[in-house]
N, C-alpha and C positions, 0 to 999 in steps of 0.2 A: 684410383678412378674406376667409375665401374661403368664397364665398357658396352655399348650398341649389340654388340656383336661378341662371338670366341671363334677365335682361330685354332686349331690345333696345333700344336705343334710337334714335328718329324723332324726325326734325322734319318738321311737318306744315305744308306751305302751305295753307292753306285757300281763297285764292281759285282753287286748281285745281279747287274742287266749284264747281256750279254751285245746289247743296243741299248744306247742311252734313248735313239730316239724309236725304235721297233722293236721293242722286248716282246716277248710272251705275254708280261702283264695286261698290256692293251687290249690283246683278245682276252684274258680272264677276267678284266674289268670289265669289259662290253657285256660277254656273258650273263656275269653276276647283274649286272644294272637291270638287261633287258629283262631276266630272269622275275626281280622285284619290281619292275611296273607290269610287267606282260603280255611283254612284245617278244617277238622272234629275231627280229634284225636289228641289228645299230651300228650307225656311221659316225665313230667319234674324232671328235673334233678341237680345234684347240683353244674356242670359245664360241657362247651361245650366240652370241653377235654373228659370228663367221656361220654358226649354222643357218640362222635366220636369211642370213644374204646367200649361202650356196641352196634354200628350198627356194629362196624366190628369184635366183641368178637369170636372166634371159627369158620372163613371164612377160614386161612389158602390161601391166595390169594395175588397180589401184585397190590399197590396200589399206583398211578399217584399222584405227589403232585408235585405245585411248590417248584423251591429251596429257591426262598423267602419267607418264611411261620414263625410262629411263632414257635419254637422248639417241645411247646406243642403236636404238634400235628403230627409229625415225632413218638415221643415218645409214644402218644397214638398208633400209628397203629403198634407199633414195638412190645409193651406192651400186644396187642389183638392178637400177635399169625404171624402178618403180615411180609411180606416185602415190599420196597418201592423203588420206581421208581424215581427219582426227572425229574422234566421239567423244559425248559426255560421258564418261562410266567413268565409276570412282572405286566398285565396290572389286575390280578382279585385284589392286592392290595386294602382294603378297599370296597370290591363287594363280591359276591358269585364266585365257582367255583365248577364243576362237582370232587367231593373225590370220586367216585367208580361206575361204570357202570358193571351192574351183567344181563346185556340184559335182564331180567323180571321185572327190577326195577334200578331205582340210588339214590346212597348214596349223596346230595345235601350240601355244608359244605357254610353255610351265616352266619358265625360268625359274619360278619363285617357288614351285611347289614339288614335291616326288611321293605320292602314296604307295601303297602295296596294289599291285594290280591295276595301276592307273589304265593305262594304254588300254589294258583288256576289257578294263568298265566304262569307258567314255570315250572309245575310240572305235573305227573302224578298220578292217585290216589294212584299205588302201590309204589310210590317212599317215601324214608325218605327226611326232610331238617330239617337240624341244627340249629339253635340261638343260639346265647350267652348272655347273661348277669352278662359277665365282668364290672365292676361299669365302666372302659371309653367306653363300646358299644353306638350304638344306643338307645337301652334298659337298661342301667346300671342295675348292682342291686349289690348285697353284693352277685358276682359271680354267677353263678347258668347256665343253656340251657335245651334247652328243642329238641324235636323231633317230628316233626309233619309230618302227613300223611291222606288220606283218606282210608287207610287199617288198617280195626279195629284189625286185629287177630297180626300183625307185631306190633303195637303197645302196645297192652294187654299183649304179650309177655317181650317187652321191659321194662313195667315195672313192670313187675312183677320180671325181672335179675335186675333191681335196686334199689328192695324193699327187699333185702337178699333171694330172690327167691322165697319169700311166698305173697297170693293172700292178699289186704289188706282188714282189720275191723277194725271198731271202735273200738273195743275190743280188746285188742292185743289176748286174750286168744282163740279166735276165727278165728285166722290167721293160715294158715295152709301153710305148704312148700312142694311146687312142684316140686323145681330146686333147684340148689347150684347158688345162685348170690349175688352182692353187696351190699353194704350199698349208694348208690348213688342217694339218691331221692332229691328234693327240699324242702326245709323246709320252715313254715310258714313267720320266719322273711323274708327269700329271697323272697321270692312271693310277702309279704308287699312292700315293696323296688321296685321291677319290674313291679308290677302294676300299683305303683301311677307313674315312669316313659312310662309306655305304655300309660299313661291316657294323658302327656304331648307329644307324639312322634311328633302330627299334627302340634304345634306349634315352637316345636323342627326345624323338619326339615324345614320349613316356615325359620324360619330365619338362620337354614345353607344355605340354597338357595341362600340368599340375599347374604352374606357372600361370601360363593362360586363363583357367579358371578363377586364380585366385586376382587378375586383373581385370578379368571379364567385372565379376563380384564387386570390386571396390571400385569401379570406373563407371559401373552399369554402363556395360557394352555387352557384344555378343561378337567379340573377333573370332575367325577361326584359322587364323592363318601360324603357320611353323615357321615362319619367313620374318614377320614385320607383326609388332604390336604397335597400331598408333590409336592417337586420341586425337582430339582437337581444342585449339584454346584459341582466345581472340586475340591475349597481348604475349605471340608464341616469338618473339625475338627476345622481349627482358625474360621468359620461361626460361628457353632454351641458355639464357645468359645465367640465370643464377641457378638454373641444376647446374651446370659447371661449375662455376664456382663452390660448389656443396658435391664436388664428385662424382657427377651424374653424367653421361653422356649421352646424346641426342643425335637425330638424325630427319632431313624432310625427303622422305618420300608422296611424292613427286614434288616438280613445279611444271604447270601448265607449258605446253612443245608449241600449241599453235598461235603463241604470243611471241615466237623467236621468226624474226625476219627470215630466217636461212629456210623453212618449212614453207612460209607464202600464205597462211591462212592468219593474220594479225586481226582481220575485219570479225572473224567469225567468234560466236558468240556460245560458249558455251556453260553453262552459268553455274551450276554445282561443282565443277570442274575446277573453276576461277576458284568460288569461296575456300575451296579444301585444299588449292594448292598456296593458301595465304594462310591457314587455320592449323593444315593436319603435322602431327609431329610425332617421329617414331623412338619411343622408349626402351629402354634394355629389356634386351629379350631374347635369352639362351640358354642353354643347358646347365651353363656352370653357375651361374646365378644363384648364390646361398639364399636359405630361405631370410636370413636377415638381411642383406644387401636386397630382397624383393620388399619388403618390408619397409624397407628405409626409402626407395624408387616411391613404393605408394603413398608413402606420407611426405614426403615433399611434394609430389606432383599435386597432390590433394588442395597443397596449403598454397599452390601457387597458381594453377587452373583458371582459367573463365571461360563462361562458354557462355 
């Protein structure tokens, strides 16, 4: 079967931590991360969801999200006290998107995306931006995100609400609590995992590039995402049913949030939003990907497509 996504795969020695859950590595992964978007600070976490809910914890505010989103993250802002807005945009699929403009700052959600210099070319220093390292990200890992900024004190704060509210030590004995907050920190194994994938991302995305191009080419589209290659088709359930059957695996990113009873918006109308979340279907699209298993993705999809 040739699979949506690649995982890597690790084996983990464990007696290399000194802490399984507060190694060294955490801060050398932080480092290394903030270092490749560039940002000064980061608060890592033990998923992008958790970060998304500790930037907007106790705002009390309503927040802009498309309706094509992953559920996650509806639920995270509902969860942190919020209300939510849904939009029509179809197109941040796979890219970033502005989650919250607080005019002295914005809340940045790049679950889907990690470039060189991100933070430094699209950010401002008081603004947060999200990662994820969901094992199918850019960054895979065994879950986890992180929060990066060049405002030390937004940060210091962050995690210190994801470290159970207390400053951390070595010593547990020597930790002290300032605030009432989570258990939401990254732990040693994740960090392992997301580093040795950050150490791979240059070559990574190198050959989604390639990939990309030659899907771009034979689809005529213009995707640009490292994350998600979709198309669209009309009869995308028998699609989706006979690439399987022929070895293909498939995947819908998104289906429409403000159609779900639990969100409160069923009445609202959002009409590009509706078609793509009936139409859009996402095709293998990774590193490992031979050039003839790409080959073979495009000539099936070719012979079975309608649009």
């Amino acid at each position: 079967m040739i699979q949506l996504f690649n995982i890597n795969n690790y084996v983990i020695d464990t007696s290399n931590f000194k802490n399984i859950l507060h190694d060294k590595i955490v801060d050398v992964f932080v480092e290394n991360f903030c270092k490749y978007v560039g940002a000064k600070f980061g608060c890592a976490v033990n998923s992008a969801t958790n970060a998304i809910f500790l930037c907007l914890e106790n705002k009390n505010t309503q927040v802009s999200i498309p309706t094509m989103i992953p559920p996650v993250v509806a639920n995270a802002i509902k969860l942190s006290g919020n209300s939510i807005k849904f939009v029509d945009d179809t197109s941040w699929v796979g890219n970033s998107y502005l989650l919250k403009d607080f005019g002295d700052y914005k809340i940045i959600d790049s679950a889907q995306r990690v470039d060189k210099d991100q933070f430094l070319l699209e950010a401002n220093d008081q603004d947060l931006m999200i990662f994820s390292f969901y094992p199918t990200k850019p960054v895979g890992g065994i879950d986890g995100g992180i929060i990066v900024s060049n405002d030390e004190e937004k940060i210091k704060y962050l995690k210190t609400l994801s470290f159970n509210g207390m400053n951390f030590k070595e010593n547990n004995w020597d930790r002290e609590q300032s605030m009432v907050g989570w258990k939401m920190y990254l732990n040693s194994i994740q960090a392992y995992v997301a580093l040795n994938n950050l150490q791979k991302l240059d070559e990574k995305k190198e050959r989604l590039s390639s990939i990309r191009k030659k899907y771009n080419n034979n689809f005529n589209l213009q995707n640009s995402s490292d994350h998600l290659f979709r198309i669209d088709t009309k009869n995308r359930s028998y699609v989706m049913s006979e690439l399987n059957n022929r070895g293909i695996s498939t995947g819908i990113h998104y289906k429409c949030l403000h159609k779900n009873s639990l969100f409160g918006h069923q009445d609202q109308i959002l009409k590009d939003s509706e078609i793509k979340s009936d139409t859009t279907l996402s095709i293998p699209f990774h590193e490992k990907l031979t050039d003839e298993e790409v080959d073979y993705v495009i000539d099936n999809v070719k012979s079975l497509v309608k649009n």
